[in-house]
C-alpha beads as a LAMMPS data file, in Angstrom:
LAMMPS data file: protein, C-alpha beads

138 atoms
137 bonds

1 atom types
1 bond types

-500.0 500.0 xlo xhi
-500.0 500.0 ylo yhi
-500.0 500.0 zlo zhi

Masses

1 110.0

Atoms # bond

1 1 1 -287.698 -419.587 474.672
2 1 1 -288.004 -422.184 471.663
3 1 1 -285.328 -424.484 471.112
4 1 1 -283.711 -424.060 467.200
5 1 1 -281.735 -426.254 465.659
6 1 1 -279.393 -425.554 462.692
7 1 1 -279.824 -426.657 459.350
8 1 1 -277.035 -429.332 459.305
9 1 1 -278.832 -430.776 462.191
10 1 1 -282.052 -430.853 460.828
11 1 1 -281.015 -432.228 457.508
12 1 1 -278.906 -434.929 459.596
13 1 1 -282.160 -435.779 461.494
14 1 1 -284.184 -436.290 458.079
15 1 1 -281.667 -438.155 456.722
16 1 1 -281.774 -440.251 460.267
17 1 1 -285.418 -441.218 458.735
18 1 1 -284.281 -442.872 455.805
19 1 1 -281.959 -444.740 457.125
20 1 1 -284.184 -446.175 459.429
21 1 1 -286.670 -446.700 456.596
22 1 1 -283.935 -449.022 454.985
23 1 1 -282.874 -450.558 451.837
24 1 1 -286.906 -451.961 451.047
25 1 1 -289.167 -449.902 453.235
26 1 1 -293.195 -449.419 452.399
27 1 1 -295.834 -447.396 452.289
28 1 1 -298.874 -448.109 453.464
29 1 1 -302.046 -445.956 453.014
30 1 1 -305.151 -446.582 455.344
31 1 1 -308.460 -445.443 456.042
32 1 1 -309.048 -443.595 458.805
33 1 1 -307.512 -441.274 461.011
34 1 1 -304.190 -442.137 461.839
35 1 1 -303.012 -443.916 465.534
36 1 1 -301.714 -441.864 468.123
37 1 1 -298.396 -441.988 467.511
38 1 1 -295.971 -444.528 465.587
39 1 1 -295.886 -447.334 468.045
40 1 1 -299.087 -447.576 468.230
41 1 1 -301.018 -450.372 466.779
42 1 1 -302.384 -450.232 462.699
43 1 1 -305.852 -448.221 462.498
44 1 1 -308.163 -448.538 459.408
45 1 1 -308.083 -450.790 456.102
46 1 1 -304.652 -451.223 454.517
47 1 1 -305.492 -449.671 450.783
48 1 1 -302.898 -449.562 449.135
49 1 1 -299.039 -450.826 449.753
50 1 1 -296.475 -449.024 448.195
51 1 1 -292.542 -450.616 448.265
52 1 1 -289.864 -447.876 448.552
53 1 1 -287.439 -447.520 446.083
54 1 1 -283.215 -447.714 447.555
55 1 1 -282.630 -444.380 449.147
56 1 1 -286.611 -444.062 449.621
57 1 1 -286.024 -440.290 449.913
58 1 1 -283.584 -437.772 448.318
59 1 1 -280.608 -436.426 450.402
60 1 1 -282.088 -433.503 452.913
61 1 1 -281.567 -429.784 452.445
62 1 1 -282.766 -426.994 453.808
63 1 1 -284.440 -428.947 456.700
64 1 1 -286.454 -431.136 453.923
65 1 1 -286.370 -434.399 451.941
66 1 1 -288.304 -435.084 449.136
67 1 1 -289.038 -438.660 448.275
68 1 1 -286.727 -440.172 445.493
69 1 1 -287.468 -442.254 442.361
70 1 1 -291.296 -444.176 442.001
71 1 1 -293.884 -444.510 444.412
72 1 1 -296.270 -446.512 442.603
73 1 1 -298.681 -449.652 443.400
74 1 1 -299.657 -450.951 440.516
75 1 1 -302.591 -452.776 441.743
76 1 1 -304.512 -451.877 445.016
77 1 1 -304.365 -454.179 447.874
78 1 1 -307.257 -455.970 449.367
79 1 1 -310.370 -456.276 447.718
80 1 1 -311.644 -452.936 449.926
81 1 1 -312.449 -449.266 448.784
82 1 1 -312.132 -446.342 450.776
83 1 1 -311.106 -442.880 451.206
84 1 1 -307.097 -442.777 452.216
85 1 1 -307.084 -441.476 455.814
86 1 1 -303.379 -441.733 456.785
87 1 1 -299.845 -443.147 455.945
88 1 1 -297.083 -444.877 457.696
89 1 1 -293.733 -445.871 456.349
90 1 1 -292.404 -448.835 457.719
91 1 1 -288.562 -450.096 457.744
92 1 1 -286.684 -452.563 456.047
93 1 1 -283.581 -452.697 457.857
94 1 1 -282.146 -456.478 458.774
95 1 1 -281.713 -455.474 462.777
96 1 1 -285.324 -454.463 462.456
97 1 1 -288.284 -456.527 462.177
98 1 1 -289.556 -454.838 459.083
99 1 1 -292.722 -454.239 460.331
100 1 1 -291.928 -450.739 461.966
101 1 1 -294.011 -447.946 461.521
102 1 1 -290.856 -444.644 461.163
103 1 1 -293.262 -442.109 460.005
104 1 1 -296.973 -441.935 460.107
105 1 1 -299.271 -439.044 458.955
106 1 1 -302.794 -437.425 457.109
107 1 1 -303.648 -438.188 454.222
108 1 1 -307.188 -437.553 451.727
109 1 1 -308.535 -436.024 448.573
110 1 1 -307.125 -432.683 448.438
111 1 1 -305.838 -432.836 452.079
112 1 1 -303.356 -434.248 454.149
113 1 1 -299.314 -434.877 454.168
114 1 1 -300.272 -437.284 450.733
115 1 1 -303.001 -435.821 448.691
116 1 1 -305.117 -437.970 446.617
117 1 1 -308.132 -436.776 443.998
118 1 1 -310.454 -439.477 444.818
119 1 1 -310.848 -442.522 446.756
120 1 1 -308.818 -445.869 446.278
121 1 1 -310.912 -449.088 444.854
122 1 1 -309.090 -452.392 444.850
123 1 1 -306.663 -453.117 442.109
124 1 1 -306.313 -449.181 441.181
125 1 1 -302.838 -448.215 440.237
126 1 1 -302.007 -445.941 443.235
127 1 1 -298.853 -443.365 442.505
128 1 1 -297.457 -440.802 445.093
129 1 1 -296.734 -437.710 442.728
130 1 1 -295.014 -435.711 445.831
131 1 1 -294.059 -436.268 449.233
132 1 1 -291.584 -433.993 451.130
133 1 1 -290.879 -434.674 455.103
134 1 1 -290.272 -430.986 456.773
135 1 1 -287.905 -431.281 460.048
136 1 1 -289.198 -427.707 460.982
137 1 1 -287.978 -424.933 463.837
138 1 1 -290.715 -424.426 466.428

Bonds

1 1 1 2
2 1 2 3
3 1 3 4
4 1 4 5
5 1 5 6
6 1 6 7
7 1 7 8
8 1 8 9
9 1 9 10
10 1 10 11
11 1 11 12
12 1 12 13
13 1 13 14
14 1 14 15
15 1 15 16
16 1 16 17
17 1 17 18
18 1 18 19
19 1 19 20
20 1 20 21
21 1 21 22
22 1 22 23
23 1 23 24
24 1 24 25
25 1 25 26
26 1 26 27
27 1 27 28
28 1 28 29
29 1 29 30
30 1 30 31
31 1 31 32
32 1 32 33
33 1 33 34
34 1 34 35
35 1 35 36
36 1 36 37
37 1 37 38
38 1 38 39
39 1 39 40
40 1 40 41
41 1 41 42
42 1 42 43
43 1 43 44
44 1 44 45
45 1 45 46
46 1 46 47
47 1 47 48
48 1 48 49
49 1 49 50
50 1 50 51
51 1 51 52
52 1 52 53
53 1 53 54
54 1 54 55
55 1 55 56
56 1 56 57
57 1 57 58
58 1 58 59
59 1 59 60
60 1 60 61
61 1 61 62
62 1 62 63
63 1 63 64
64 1 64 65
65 1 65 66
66 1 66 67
67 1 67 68
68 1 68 69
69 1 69 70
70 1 70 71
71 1 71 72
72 1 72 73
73 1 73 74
74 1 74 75
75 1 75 76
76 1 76 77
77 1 77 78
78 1 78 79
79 1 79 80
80 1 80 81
81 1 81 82
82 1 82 83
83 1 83 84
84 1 84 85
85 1 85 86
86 1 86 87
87 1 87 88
88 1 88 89
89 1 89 90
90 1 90 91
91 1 91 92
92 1 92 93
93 1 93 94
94 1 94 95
95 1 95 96
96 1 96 97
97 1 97 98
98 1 98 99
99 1 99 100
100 1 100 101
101 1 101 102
102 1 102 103
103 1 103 104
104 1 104 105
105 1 105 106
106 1 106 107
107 1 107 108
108 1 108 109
109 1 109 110
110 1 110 111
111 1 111 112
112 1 112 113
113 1 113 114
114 1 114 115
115 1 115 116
116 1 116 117
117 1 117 118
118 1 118 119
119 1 119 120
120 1 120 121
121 1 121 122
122 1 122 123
123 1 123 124
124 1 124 125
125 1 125 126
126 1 126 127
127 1 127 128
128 1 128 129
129 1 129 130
130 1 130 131
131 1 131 132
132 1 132 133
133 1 133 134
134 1 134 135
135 1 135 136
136 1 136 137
137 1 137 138
């Protein structure tokens, strides 16, 4: 047997994730596949570093919360190119170090959790159209 979880609990598990992600958490966009899980350390080059707008995400229903407001970078970080490979969203909160990966995942042109049409070059305005986090019954 599979273990199901109601909707309430779902949505109260998503909505677990962004207040974890804080009051001023990021997104970061790398090259690369992503690291095994969360806690491990930062693969590929940082390309772009998006700061989350206050709630990052939009109160969850139906087992899924969409990002809320602006994800934008106006001007690509680092002086690197490359092809996005994966995200994480790190936290924000003050008994956190603010450094915290929450949620990683894929990413690339026309693939992936964030789907980009091209590559990232450095000082590109970088925008995240859509983003949704699914908390999903096996």
């Amino acid at each position: 047997m599979t273990t199901q979880y109601r909707e309430t609990v779902r949505n109260a598990r998503l909505d677990q994730v962004d207040t974890l992600v804080g009051t001023a958490g990021s997104l970061r966009i790398y090259t690369g596949a992503q690291p095994a899980d969360c806690t491990a350390a930062n693969s590929g080059t940082l390309l772009s570093h998006i700061v989350l707008p206050n709630p990052a995400f939009a109160a969850a229903a139906t087992g899924a919360m969409a990002k809320n407001g602006t994800w934008q970078d106006a001007s690509a970080d680092g002086g690197a190119a490359g092809t996005p490979g994966h995200y994480r969203i790190y936290n924000s909160q003050a008994t956190m170090d603010g450094t915290t990966c929450v949620v990683q995942g894929s990413c690339g042109i026309g693939s992936g959790d964030i789907n980009f049409d091209g590559t990232i070059t450095a000082g590109q305005q970088v925008t995240i159209n859509t983003f949704t986090l699914t908390e999903g019954n096996p």
